[in-house]
C-alpha positions in Angstrom: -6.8 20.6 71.9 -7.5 23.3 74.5 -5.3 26.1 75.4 -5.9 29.4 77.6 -4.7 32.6 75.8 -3.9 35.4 78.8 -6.5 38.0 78.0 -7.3 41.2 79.9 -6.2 40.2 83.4 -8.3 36.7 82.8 -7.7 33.1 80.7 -10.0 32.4 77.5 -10.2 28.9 76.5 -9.3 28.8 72.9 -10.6 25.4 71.2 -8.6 23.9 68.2 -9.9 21.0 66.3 -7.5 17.8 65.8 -5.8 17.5 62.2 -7.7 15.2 59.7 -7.9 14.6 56.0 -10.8 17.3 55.8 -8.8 19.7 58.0 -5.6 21.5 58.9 -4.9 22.3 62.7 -2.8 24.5 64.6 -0.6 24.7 67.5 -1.0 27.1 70.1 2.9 28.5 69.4 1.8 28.8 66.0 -1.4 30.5 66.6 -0.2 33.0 69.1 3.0 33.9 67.0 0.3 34.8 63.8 0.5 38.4 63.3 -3.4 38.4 62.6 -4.4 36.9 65.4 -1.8 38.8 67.4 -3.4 42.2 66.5 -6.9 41.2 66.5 -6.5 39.8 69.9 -4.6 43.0 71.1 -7.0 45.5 69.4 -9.8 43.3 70.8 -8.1 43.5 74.2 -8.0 47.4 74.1 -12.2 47.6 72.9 -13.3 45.6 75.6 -10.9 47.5 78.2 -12.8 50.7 77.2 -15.7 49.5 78.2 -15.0 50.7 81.9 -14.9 54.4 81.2 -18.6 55.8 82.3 -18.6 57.3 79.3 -18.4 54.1 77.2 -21.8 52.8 75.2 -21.7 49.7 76.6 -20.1 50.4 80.4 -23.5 49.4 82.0 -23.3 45.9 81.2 -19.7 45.4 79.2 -19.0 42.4 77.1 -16.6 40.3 77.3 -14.2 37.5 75.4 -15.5 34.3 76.8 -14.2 31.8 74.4 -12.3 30.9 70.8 -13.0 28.1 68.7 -10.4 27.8 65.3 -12.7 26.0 63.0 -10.4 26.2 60.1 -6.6 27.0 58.6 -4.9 27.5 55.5 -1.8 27.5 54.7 0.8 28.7 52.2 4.1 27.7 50.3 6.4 25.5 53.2 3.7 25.8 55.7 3.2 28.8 57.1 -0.4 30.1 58.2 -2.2 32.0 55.5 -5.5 32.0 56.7 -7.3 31.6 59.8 -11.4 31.1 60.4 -12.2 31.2 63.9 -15.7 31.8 66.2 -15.5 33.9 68.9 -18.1 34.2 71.5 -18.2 37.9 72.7 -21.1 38.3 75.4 -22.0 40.6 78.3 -23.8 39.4 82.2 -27.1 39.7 80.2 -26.3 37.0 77.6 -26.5 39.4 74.6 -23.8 38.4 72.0 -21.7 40.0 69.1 -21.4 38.6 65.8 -17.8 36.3 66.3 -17.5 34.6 62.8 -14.5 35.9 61.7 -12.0 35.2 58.4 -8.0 36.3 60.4 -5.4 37.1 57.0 -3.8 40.2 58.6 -3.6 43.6 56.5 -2.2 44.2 52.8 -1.0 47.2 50.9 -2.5 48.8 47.6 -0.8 51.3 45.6 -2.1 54.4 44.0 0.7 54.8 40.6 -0.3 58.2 39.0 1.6 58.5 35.3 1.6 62.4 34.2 2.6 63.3 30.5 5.8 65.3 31.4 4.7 68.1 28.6 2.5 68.9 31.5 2.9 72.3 33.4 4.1 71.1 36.9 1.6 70.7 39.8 -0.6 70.7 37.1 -3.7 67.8 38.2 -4.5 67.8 34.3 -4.1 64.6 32.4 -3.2 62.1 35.6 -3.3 58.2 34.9 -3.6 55.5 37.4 -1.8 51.7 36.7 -4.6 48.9 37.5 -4.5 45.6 37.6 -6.7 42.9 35.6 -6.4 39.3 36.9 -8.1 36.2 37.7 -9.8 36.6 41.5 -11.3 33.1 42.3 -13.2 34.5 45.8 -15.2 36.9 43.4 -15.7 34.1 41.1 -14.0 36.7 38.5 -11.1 36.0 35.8 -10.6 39.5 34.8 -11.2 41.6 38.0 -10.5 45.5 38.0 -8.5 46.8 41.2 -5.6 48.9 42.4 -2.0 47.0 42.6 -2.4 45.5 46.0 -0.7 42.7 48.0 -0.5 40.7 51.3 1.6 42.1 53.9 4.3 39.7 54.9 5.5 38.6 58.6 8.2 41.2 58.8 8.0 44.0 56.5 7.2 47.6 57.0 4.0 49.1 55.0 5.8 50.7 52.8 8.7 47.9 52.4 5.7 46.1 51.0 3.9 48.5 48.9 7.4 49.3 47.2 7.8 45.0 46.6 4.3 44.6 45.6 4.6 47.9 42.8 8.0 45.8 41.6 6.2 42.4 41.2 3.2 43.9 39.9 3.1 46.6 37.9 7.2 46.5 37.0 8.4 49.7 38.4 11.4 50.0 40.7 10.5 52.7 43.3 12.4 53.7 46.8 10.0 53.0 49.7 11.0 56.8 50.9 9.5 57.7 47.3 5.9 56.4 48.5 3.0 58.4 50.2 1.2 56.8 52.5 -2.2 58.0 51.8 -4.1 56.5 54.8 -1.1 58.0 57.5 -2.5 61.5 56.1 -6.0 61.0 56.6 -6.7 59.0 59.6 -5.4 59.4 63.4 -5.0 57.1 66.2 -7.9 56.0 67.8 -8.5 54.4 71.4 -8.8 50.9 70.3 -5.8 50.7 68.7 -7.4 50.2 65.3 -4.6 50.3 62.4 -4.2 53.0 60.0 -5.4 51.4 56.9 -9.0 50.9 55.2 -10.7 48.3 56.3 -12.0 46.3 53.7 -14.9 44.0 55.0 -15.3 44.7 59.0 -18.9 42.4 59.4 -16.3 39.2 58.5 -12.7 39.8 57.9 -9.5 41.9 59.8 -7.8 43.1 56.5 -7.0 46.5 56.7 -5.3 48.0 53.4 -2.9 51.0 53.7 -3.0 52.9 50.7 -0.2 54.6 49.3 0.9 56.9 46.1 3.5 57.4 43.9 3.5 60.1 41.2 5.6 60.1 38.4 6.3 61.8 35.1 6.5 59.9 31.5 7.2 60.3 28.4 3.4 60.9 26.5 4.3 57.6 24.5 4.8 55.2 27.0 1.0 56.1 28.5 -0.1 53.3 25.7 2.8 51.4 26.6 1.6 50.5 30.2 -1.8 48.7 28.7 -1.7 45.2 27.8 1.4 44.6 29.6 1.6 41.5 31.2 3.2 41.1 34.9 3.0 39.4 38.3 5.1 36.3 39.4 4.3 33.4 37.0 5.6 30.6 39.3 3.1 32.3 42.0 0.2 31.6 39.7 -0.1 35.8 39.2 -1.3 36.6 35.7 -1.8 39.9 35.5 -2.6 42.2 32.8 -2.3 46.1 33.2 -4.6 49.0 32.4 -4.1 52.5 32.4 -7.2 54.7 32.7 -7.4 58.7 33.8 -7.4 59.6 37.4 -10.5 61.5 36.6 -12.6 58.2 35.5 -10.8 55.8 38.4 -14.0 56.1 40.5 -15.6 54.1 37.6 -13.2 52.2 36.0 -12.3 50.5 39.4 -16.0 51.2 40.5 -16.3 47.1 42.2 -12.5 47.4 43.8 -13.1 49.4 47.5 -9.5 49.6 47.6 -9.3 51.6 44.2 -12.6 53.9 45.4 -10.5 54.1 48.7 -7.6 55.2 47.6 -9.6 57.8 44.8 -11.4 59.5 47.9 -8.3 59.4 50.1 -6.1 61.7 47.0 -9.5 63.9 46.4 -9.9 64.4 49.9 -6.4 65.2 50.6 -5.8 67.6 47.8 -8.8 69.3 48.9 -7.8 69.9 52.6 -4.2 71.1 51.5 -2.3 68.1 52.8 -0.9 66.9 49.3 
């Protein structure tokens, strides 16, 4: 099946391959309605419309979308689109090309949960503990990965809706949405392009971008141990998840192979440092 997606005042064949045993297909309703592929395209859109300012690198001889092929779809619980794999060929008049492989899942949310011994002098930074996660991650070939509470965002919720769900299913803690600080809102401002305000995770391949947020609260010194060892996630969602509490002052190593977890360590540091937290 072909299809021409309306693209920047032109029409870009997008290619889909027909359904078989060894692979799932799309429609084009279902495709377009996506929200990866809706903000890839847009944010794509936006680059390449750039292009005509003078100023712009790549004004001289600009690139431009000329096709989509989906190669490949997966999809969740009652059928809707979890994953997309797609080639797009991205070329200028000269017939240079852009890498186009690219792995469409749309952004997530990772959490930042700082514990601090209430015996503590307020706005005190001494003795801060962060909440990770420990749990099986198949893509890393890893059954006891180390990483910050994190999860995907879904179809309609806001960043922070999501953070505050995923902190609940994870970790076990109830906490108001208005109660979390979006880390990555703080640090980074809007660029031309359109890009979202969130880390981006694996740009050479993928479109996840991760907003990081925080949540500080006080405890009891006794429950610090308590947090270790506990076990959470959804069961029937195949989550097992195991929690670890380490220092704030040792996240940089303990969650060393997470880049959300480094992320979200350098957005706090460099926050506190400029006065904005």
């Amino acid at each position: 099946m072909t299809f021409n997606l309306a693209f920047a005042n032109t029409h870009v064949p997008v290619h889909v391959p027909p359904e078989s045993i060894h692979t799932a297909t799309v429609s084009e309703t279902e495709l377009l309605n996506f929200p990866a592929f809706k903000i890839w395209s847009q944010t794509l859109q936006r680059s390449l419309e750039l292009q005509a300012r003078g100023s712009h690198e790549f004004h001289g001889d600009p690139y431009a979308l000329r096709n989509i092929t989906v190669q490949c779809v997966d999809r969740f619980g009652g059928g809707r689109i979890g994953f997309v794999k797609l080639k797009a060929e991205i070329s200028n008049n000269a017939g240079e090309k852009l890498p186009g492989s690219i792995f469409l899942r749309g952004g997530s949310v990772a959490m930042l949960v700082i514990l601090q011994p209430d015996d503590v002098p307020h706005n005190s930074e001494d003795d801060k503990h962060v909440l990770l996660t420990v749990q099986p991650r198949a893509p890393a070939g890893s059954l006891t990965m180390v990483e910050l509470p994190a999860g995907m965002i879904d179809d309609a919720g806001t960043f922070g809706g999501a953070a505050a769900k995923e902190i609940e299913e994870e970790i076990g803690l109830k906490i108001p949405k208005s109660e979390l600080l979006d880390l990555t809102a703080l640090a980074l401002n809007d660029t031309d392009e359109g890009l979202q305000r969130g880390t981006y995770t694996s740009c050479g391949g993928c479109d996840e971008f991760v907003p990081i947020f925080a949540h500080q609260r006080r405890v009891k010194r006794s429950e610090l141990n308590e947090w270790s060892g506990k076990l959470t996630g959804l069961r029937d969602h195949g989550e097992k998840i195991t929690l670890k509490c380490v220092r704030l002052d040792a996240l940089w190593r303990e969650g060393g192979r997470d880049a959300k977890a480094l992320s979200a360590w350098a957005l706090y540091q460099g926050l506190r440092t400029a006065g904005k937290i």
